[in-house]
Every structure is written in structure tokens, then in C-alpha cells.
C-alpha positions as CSV (number, residue, x, y, z in Angstrom):
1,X,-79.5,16.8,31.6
2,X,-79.1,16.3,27.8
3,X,-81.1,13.2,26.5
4,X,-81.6,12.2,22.4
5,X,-83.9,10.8,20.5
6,X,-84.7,10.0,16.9
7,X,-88.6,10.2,17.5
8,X,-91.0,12.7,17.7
9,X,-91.9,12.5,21.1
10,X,-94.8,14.8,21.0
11,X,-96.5,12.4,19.0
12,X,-95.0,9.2,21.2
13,X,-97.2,11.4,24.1
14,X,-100.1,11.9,22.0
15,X,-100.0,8.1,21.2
16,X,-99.9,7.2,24.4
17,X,-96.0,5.2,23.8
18,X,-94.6,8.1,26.0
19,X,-94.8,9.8,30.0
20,X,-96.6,13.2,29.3
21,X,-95.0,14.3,32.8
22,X,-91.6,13.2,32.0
23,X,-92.2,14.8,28.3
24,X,-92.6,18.3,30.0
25,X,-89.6,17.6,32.4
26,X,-86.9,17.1,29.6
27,X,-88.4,19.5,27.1
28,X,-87.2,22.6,28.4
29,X,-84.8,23.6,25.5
30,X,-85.4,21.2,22.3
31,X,-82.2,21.4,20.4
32,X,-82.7,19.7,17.1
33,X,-80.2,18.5,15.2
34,X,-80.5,17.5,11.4
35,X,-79.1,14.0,10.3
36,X,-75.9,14.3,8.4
37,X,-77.5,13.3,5.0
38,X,-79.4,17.3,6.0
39,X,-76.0,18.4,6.2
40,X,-73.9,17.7,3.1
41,X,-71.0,20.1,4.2
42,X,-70.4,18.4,7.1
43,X,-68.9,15.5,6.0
44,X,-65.7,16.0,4.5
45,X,-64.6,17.8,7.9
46,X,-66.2,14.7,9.9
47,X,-64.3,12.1,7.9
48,X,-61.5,14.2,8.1
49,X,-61.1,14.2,11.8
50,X,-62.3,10.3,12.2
51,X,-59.3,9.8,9.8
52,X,-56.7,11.4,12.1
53,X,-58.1,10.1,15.4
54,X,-58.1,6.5,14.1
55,X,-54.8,7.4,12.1
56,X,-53.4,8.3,15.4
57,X,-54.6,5.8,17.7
58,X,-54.1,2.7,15.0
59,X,-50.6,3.8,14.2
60,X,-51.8,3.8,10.4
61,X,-50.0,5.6,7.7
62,X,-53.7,6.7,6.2
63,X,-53.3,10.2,5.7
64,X,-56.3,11.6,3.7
65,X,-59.1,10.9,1.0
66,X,-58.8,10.5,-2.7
67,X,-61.2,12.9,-4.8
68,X,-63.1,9.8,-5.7
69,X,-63.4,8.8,-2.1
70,X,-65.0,11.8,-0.3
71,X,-67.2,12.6,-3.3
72,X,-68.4,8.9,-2.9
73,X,-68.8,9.7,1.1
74,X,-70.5,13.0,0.6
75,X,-73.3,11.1,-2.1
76,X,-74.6,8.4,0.7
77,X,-77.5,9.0,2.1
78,X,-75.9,7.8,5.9
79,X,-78.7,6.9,7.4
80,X,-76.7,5.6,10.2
81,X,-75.6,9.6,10.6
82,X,-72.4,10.7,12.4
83,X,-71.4,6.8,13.7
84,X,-71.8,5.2,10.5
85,X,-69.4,7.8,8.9
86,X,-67.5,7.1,11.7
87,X,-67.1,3.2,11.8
88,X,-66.6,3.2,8.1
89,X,-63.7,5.6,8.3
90,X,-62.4,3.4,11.3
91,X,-62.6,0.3,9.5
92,X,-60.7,1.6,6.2
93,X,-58.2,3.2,8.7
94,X,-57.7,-0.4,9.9
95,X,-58.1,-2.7,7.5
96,X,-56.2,-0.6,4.6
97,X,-53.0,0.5,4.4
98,X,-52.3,3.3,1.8
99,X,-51.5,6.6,2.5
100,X,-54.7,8.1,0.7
101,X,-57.9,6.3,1.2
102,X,-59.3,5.5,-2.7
103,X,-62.6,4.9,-3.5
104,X,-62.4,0.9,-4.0
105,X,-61.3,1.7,0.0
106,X,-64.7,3.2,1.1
107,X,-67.2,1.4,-1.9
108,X,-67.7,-2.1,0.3
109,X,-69.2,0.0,3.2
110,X,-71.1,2.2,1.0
111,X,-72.6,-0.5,-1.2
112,X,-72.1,0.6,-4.3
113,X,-71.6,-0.9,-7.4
114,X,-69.1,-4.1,-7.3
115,X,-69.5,-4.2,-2.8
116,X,-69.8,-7.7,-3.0
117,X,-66.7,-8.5,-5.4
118,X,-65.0,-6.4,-3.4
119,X,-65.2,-7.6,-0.2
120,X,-65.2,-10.8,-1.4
121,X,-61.5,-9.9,-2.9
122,X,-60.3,-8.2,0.3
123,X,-61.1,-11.7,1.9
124,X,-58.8,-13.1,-0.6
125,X,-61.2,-15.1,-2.9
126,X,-60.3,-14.3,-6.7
127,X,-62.7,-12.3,-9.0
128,X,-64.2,-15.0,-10.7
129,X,-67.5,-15.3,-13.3
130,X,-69.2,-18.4,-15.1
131,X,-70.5,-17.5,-18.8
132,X,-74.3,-17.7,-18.3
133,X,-75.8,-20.6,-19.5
134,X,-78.8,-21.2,-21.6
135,X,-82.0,-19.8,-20.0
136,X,-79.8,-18.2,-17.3
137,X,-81.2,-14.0,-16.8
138,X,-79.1,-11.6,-14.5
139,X,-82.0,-9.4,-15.7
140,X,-85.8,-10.1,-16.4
141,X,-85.9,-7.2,-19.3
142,X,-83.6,-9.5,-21.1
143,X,-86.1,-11.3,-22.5
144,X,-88.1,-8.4,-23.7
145,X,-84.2,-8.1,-26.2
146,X,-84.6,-11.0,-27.3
């Protein structure tokens, strides 16, 4: 039997969260395996093969990454691990339809700078702004410039 868990279950025992019995039964070969923000190199070879399975199985003419685009994926701190890489490369696979996924492609998921306009642009509003008026502050420090 091979069971997971993203908490120390030692402690979950010592706590009292967490069978002591059943503890001994399933710990007979701990195997631990560091999140994929632990694991920088794995990622481009991940995205990679999410790429070609949902390339494949989509019918989509997505064939790789841009530059921009993996060094963005390999700078997030996934802390949704392996399936979070893995539904953002399905949903660019999907939703997108160049041949090289760019990094306007994969910024939405990642929330970066401009997610919101973004997906607000993908859903086919137009990039609109309003000057700012009088006593308007996108930023409290501005009125330490003034």
C-alpha cells in the first residue's frame, strides 16, 4: 500500500489528530518527496510532458514554451506542486492557440503583474483606464510625494 500526505504525521500522533497503530502500520518505508518549488530542475521537463499529453489529447497545435514562459514557470513558488503545473499547462493548451506558449499565455495563472487585465482581455472586455481623479491614491506613499 502507498498512501500520501502533506502533514507530519508524527506530530498528528503526538497531537493526538492521528491513530498511533495505524501510524506504525503504514510507516514501514517513508519515502519523502520534496514539493516542486524544492525542485527547480524539475519543471521545465514536467511542463514539457503536460504540454505534449494535453497537446495530444486536445488536438492543439501548442508545441513548446517561449524563453519568457518557462523562466516565468520555473520563478513560482507552486504551492499547488505537480497539479498546479499541471492544470495551468492544460488550461493554456486549451484555451490558447499558438504554436509556442508566450508568457502573456502562462502570466494569468501565475499572477503576475497585469493577471487581472489579462484575463479580463481573454474574456474579451477592452483594456480600459479612467485618469484618476482628485483625491483618488492607487498608492498610500503617494501622499508622502506630494
Amino acid at each position: 500500500m502507498i498512501a500520501t500526505t502533506n502533514r507530519d504525521l508524527a506530530q498528528e500522533v503526538k497531537d493526538g489528530h492521528f491513530r498511533e497503530d495505524l501510524y506504525y502500520r503504514l510507516n514501514v518505508l517513508p519515502i519523502r518527496v520534496p514539493a516542486l518549488r524544492e525542485r527547480g530542475a524539475d519543471i521545465e521537463p514536467l511542463a514539457k510532458h503536460f504540454l505534449t499529453r494535453y497537446a495530444r489529447e486536445n488536438q492543439s497545435r501548442v508545441k513548446g514554451f517561449a524563453n519568457e514562459a518557462m523562466g516565468a514557470l520555473q520563478n513560482h513558488k507552486w504551492p499547488g506542486n505537480v497539479r498546479e503545473l499541471e492544470n495551468l499547462v492544460q488550461r493554456v493548451v486549451v484555451r490558447d492557440a499558438h504554436e509556442s506558449v508566450r508568457l502573456q499565455d502562462v502570466l494569468p495563472d501565475l499572477g503576475g503583474p497585469g493577471a487581472a487585465l489579462a484575463q479580463h482581455e481573454r474574456r474579451g472586455g477592452a483594456a480600459t483606464c479612467r485618469p484618476r481623479a482628485r483625491g483618488d491614491r492607487a498608492d498610500p506613499r503617494d501622499d508622502e510625494q506630494q
